[in-house]
C-alpha positions, 0 to 999 in steps of 0.5 A, spaced: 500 500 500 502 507 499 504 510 504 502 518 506 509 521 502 506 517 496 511 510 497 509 503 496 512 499 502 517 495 499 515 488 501 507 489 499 511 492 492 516 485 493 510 480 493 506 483 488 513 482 483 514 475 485 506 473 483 506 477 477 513 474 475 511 466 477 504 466 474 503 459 471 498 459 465 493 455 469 493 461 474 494 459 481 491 455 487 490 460 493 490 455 499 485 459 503 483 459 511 480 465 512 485 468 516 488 474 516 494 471 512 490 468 507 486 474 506 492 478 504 495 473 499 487 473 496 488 481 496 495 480 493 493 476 487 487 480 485 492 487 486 497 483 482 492 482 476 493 474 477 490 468 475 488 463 481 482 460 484 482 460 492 480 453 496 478 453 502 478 446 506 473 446 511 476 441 516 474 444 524 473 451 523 467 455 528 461 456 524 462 464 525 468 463 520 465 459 515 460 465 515 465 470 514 468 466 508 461 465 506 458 472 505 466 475 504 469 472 499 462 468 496 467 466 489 472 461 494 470 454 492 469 450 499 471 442 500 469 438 505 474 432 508 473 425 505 474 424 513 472 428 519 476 429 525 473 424 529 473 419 524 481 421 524 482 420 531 478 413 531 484 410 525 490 413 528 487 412 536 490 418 539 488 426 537 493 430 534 499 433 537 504 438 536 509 432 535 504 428 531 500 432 525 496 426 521 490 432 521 493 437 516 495 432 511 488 429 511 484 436 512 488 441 509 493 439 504 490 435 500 488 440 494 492 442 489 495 436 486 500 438 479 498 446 481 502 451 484 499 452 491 499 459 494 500 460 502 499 465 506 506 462 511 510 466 513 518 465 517 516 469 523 510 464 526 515 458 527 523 455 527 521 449 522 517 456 518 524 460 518 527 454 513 522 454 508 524 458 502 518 462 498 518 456 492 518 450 494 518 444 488 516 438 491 514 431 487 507 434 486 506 441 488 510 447 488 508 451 495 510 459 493 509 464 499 509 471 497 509 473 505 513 469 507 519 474 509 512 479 511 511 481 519 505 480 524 505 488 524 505 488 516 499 483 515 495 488 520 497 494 517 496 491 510 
């Protein structure tokens, strides 16, 4: 955004360069939550003029939120899970935990498939975050991360 002197902050110019200069012919597959994070990925990609699609894979969420995507952001496709949370826990016989994390592979991180998948990550929320790269190349997606080097503080003012 600009600022009160006319300026573009440098990191919003940043990820708009990056989408701009990455934009698969297919557009991109936004992996979409709801949250503050994706909500500026969403507002990025339409500011970067990009082709994409935004997902949002419901898993656990609060009601209020499905709402809020619902009246907000009415062209985000909505995919249920092949299996809920309790049928999860039942397979694997112990809930999630921070050490063992079967719910995000199941729930969330399964659409996407031969695309390249936009996520609103960024190297600030964890140590295991600060490692990742903004592209990321894998067998069967490719992740690209246009906040990733974005602060709390800068997704709030943004």
């Amino acid at each position: 955004m600009i600022d009160l002197w006319g300026n573009v902050n440098p990191h919003i110019q940043h990820s708009i360069a990056l989408l701009q200069e990455h934009e698969p012919p297919e557009g991109y597959y936004l992996a979409f939550s709801g949250g503050k994070d994706s909500i500026v990925c969403y507002d990025l990609c339409k500011k970067a003029g990009v082709k994409f699609d935004a997902h949002y894979m419901r898993a656990m969420e609060p009601p209020e939120l499905v709402y809020f995507i619902r009246e907000h952001y009415p062209d985000v496709i909505r995919h249920l899970p092949k299996k809920t949370m309790w049928q999860l826990i039942r397979a694997n016989g112990i809930p999630p935990l921070r050490t063992i994390r079967y719910c995000c592979s199941e729930l969330k991180e399964i659409g996407g498939k031969g695309r390249v998948v936009v996520m609103g990550v960024r190297r600030e929320e964890s140590s295991k975050r600060k490692q990742r790269q903004e592209i990321d190349v894998t067998k069967n997606k490719t992740f690209f991360r246009p906040i990733l080097h974005w602060t709390t503080e800068q997704v709030w003012k943004y």
